[in-house]
C-alpha positions as CSV (number, residue, x, y, z in Angstrom):
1,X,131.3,73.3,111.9
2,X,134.4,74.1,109.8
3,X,137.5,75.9,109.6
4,X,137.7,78.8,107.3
5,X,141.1,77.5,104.3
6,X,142.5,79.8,101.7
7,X,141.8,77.9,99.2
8,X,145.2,78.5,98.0
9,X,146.4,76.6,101.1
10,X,144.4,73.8,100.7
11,X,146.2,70.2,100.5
12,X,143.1,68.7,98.8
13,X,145.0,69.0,95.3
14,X,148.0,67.6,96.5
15,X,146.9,64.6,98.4
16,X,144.5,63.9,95.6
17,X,147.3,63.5,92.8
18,X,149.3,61.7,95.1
19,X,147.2,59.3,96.1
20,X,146.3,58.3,92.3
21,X,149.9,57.9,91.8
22,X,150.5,55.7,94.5
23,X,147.5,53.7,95.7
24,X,148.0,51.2,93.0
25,X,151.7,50.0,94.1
26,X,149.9,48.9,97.9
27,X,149.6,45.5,98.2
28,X,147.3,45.7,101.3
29,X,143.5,46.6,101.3
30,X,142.4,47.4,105.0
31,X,141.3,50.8,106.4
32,X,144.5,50.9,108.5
33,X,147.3,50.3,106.1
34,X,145.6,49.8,102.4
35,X,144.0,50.9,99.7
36,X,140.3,51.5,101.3
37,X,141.4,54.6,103.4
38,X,142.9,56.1,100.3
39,X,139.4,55.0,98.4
40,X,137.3,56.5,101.0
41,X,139.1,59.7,100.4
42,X,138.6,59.9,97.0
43,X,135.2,59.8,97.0
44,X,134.7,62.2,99.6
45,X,136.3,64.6,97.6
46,X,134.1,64.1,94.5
47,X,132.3,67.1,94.9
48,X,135.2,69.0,94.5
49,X,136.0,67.7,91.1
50,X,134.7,66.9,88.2
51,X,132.7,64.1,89.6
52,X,132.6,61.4,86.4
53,X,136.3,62.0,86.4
54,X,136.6,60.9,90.1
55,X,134.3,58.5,90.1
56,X,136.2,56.8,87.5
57,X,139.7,57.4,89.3
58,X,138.4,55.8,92.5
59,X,136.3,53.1,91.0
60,X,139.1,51.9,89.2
61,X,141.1,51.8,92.1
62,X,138.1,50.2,94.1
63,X,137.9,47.1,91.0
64,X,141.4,46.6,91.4
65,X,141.5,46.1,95.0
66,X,138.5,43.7,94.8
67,X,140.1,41.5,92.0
68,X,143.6,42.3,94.7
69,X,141.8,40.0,96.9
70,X,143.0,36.1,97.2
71,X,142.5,33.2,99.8
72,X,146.2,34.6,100.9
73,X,144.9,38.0,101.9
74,X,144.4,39.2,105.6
75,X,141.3,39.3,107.8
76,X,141.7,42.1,109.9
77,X,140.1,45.2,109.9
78,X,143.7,47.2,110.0
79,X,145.2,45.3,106.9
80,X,142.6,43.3,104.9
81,X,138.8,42.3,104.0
82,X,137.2,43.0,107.8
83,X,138.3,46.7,107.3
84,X,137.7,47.0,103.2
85,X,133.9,45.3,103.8
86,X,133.2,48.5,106.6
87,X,134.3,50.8,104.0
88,X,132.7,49.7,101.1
89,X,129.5,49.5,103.5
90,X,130.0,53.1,104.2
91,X,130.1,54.4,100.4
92,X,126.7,52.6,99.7
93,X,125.2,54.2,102.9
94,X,126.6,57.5,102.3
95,X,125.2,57.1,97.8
96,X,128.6,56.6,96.6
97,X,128.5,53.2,95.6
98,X,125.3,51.5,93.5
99,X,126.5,47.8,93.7
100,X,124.8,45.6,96.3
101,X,127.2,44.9,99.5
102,X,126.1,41.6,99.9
103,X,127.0,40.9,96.7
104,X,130.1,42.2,96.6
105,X,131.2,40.5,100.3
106,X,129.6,37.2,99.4
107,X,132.7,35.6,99.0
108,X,134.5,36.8,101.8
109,X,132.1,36.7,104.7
110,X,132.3,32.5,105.0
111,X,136.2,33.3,105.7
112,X,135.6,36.4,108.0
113,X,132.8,34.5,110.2
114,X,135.5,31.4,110.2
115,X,137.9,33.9,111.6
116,X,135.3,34.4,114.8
117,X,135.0,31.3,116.0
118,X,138.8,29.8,114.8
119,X,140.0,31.1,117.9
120,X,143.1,32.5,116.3
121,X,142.4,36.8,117.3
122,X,144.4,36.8,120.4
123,X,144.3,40.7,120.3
124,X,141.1,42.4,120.9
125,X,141.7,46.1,119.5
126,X,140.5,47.5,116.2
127,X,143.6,46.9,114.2
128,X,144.6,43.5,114.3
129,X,141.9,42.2,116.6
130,X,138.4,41.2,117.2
131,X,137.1,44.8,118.0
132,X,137.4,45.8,114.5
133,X,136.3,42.3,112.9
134,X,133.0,43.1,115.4
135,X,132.6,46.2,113.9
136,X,132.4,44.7,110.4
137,X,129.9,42.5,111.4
138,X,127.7,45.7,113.3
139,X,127.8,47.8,109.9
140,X,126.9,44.2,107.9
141,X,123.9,44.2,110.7
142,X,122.8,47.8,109.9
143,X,123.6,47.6,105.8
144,X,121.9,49.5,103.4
145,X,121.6,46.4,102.0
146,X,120.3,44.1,103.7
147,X,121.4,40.0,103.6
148,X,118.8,37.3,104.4
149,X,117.2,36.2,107.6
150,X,119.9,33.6,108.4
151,X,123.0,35.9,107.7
152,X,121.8,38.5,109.9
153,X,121.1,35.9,112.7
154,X,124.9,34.9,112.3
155,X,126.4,38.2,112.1
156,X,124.5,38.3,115.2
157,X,126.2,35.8,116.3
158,X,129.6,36.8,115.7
159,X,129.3,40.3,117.3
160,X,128.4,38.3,120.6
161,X,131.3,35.6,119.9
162,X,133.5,38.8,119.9
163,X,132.5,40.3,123.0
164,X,132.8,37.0,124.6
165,X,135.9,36.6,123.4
166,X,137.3,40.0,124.7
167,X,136.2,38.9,128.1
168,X,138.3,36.2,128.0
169,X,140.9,37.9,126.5
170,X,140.7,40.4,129.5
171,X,140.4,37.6,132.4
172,X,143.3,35.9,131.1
173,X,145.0,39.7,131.6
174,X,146.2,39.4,127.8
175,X,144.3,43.1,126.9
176,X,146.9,46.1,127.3
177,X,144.5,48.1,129.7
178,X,147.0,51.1,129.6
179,X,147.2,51.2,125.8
180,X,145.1,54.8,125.2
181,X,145.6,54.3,120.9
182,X,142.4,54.2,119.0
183,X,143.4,51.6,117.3
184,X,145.2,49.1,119.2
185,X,144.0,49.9,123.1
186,X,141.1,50.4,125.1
187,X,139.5,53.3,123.6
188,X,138.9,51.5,120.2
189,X,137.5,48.3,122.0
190,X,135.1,50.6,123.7
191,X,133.9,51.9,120.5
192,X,132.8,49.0,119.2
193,X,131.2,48.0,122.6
194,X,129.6,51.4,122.7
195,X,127.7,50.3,119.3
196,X,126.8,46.8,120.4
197,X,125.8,48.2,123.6
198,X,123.3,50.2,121.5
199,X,121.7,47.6,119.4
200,X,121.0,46.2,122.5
201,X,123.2,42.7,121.5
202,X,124.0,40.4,124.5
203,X,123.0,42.3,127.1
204,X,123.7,43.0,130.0
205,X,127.2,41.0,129.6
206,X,128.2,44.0,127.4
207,X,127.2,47.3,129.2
208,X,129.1,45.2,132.0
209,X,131.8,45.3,130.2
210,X,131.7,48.1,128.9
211,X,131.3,50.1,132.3
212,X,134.5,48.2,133.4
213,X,136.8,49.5,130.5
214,X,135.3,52.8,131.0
215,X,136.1,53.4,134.6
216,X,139.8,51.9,133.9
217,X,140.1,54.1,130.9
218,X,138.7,57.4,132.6
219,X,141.0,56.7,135.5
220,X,143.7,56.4,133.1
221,X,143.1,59.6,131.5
222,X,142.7,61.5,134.8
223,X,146.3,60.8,135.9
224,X,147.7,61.3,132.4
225,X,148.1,64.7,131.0
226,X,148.7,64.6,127.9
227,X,146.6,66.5,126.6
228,X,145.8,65.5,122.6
229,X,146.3,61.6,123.1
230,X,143.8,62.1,125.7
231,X,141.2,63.8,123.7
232,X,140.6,60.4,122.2
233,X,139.6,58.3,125.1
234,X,137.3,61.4,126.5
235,X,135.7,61.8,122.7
236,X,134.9,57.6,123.4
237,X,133.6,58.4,126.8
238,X,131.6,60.6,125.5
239,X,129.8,58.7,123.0
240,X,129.3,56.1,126.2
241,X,127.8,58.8,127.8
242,X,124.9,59.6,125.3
243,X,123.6,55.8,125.7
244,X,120.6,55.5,127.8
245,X,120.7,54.6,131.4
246,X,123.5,56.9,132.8
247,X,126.1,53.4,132.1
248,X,128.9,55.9,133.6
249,X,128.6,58.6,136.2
250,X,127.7,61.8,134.3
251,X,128.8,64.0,136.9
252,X,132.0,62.9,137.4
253,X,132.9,62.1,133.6
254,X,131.8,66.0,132.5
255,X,134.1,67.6,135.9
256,X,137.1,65.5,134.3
257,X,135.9,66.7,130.8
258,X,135.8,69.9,132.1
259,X,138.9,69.9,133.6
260,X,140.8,67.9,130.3
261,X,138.6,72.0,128.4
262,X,140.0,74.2,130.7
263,X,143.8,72.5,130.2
264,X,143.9,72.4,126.4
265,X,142.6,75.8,126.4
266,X,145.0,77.3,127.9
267,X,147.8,75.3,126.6
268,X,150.5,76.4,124.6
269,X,151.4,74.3,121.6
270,X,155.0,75.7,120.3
271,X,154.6,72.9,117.9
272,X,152.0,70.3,115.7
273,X,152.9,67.0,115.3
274,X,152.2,65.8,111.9
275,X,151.5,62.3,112.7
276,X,148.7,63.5,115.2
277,X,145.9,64.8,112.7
278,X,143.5,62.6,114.3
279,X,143.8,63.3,117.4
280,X,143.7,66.8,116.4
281,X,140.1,66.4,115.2
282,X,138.6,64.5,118.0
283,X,139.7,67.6,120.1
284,X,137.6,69.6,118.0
285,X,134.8,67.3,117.8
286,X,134.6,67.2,121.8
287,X,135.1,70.9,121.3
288,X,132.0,71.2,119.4
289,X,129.5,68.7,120.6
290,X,130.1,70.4,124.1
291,X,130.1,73.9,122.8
292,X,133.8,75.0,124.3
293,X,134.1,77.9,122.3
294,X,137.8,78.7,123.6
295,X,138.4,75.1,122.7
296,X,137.0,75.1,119.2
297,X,139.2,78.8,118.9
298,X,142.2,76.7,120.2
299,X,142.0,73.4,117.7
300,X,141.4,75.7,114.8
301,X,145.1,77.6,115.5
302,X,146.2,73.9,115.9
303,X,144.9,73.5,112.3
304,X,146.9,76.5,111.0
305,X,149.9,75.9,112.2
306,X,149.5,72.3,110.4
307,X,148.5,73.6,107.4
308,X,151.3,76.1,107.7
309,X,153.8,73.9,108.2
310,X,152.5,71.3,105.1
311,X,152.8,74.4,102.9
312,X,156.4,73.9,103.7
313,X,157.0,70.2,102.7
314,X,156.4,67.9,99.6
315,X,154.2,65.4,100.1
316,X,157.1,62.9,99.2
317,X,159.1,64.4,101.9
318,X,156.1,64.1,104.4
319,X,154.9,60.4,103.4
320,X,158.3,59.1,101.6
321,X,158.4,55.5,99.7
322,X,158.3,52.8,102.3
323,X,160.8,50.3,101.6
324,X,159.1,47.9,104.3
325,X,155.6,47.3,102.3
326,X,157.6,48.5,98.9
327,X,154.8,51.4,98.5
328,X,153.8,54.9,100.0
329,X,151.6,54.2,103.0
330,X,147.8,54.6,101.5
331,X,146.3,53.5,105.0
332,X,144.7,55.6,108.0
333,X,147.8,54.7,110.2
334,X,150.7,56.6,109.1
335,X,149.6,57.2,105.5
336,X,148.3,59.4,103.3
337,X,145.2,59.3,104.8
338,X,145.6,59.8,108.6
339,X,146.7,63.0,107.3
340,X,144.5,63.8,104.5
341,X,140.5,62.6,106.3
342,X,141.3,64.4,109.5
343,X,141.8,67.8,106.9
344,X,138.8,67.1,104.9
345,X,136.4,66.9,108.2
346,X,138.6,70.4,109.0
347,X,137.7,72.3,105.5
348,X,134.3,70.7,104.9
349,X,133.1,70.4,108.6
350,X,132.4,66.8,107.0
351,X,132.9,64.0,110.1
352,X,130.7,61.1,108.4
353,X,133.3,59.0,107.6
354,X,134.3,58.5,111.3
355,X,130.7,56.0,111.6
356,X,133.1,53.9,110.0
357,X,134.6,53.2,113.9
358,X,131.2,53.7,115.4
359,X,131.6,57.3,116.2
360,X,128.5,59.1,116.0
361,X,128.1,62.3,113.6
């Protein structure tokens, strides 16, 4: 489902030509803060352009960032090859990109499944920690194309080494059990437990813990209140809830649902955050897979008044040169993206790039 854009409002022209002004001057690759979120953008929109001219605009980018990479560049899925490997994953899986995966990762993986077992991910969120490193290894497991026999056995492997290593992580009390960010708290770790949960890897140990982060986080959300940070953890719950074998009580999750529809419904938002696009659209997501008509109606005017308020900034003004990573942000936190992805699912009713974090379509 989509939002009906002027066309004449639209920021798809905007963020387009300032992405292929910028993207070149970042100096990081991840999904978080990089080049691949600002990649993955641009070949979403290649439908509406020219597509050879696109193509060639974000394949050139996309050949830069590959030859970017260096024995010096980050693991994680946030600022380096973990995240770029899930994204370049995606475009072959979604048509966009011919090349082999495998190929193109063969390289990297023998430092990425060192990272696993080196013991050095003391986080365990998607950023910076093993949750998204896990979730490189789950899209590797389900690739369009396929590795041998024996690498699939170790990224097996290494999605299990990650579980067990948030479990340590949370005995030794060193996971942030309040932290409600997709990225760096519990809801993003349940994601990718959600997704190992349903390839059925190293179970029961990780419905187990799953259940346990799920109760904390829905108990967290039931005292909170706020009402658009929360629609992330209940769009997580949610996707918990559609596994087989009931792993959290229905009943109970869809009264606090209910209750988290009823309140956002009847909200009154004086004013949009810019920075919280995301959040925006898994409040209309929830909306829609749960048919709350009143809530779809209310994320929709939450859309206009964003759009309203872009038409009355520059994007250099909005997403201003960074004198801390001597570029414009190109990355899903705080960049260009986190701004421009949430928009496209809003115009083109297109959510698909979201299986990037294990979030179902």
């Amino acid at each position: 489902m989509k939002i009906d854009i002027d066309v004449d409002r639209s920021c798809r022209h905007r963020f387009i030509n300032y992405l292929i002004l910028n993207t070149s001057f970042s100096d990081t690759i991840g999904l978080l803060n990089g080049k691949s979120a600002a990649i993955l953008y641009l070949y979403l929109n290649r439908s509406k352009f020219e597509a050879d001219w696109i193509d060639h605009i974000a394949y050139t980018h996309l050949e830069e960032m590959l030859l970017q990479t260096s024995v010096f560049t980050p693991l994680t899925f946030g600022n380096g090859l973990s995240g770029m490997g899930v994204m370049l994953e995606f475009l072959a899986s979604s048509g966009y990109l011919q090349e082999n995966v495998s190929d193109l990762l063969e390289e990297v993986e023998p430092k990425l499944l060192g990272l696993v077992y080196g013991g050095t991910l003391k986080q365990a969120g998607i950023a910076e920690g093993l949750s998204g490193l896990g979730l490189y290894f789950l899209h590797r497991i389900r690739s369009s194309s396929p590795s041998s026999p024996l690498m699939m056995l170790k990224y097996k492997e290494a999605v299990i080494a990650c579980v067990e290593q948030i479990w340590i992580l949370y005995q030794g009390g060193h996971i942030p059990v309040t932290n409600t960010s997709f990225f760096t708290g519990l809801p993003g770790i349940l994601c990718f437990l959600c997704n190992v949960t349903a390839e059925n890897i190293y179970e029961p140990e990780t419905a187990s813990l799953l259940i346990r982060f799920a109760n904390i986080l829905m108990d967290k959300l039931v005292g909170s209140g706020n009402l658009l940070p929360d629609a992330t953890g209940y769009l997580v719950l949610s996707e918990i809830a559609g596994l087989p074998g009931d792993l959290i009580n229905s009943e109970t999750f869809l009264l606090h649902l209910d209750t988290w529809f009823n309140k956002f419904e009847a909200a009154n938002f004086e004013t949009v955050d810019i920075a919280a696009p995301l959040q925006m659209l898994f409040a209309k997501k929830l909306a829609v897979r749960y048919k709350r008509a009143a809530s779809v109606t209310q994320s929709d005017k939450l859309f206009q008044q964003l759009y309203s308020n872009l038409g009355k900034r520059s994007m250099k003004e909005i997403f201003p040169f960074d004198r801390s990573v001597n570029a414009v942000r190109t990355g899903l936190e705080n960049g260009v993206p986190s701004l421009a992805l949430p928009l496209h699912s809003i115009e083109s009713g297109d959510y698909s790039w979201l299986s990037i974090f294990g979030i179902n379509n």
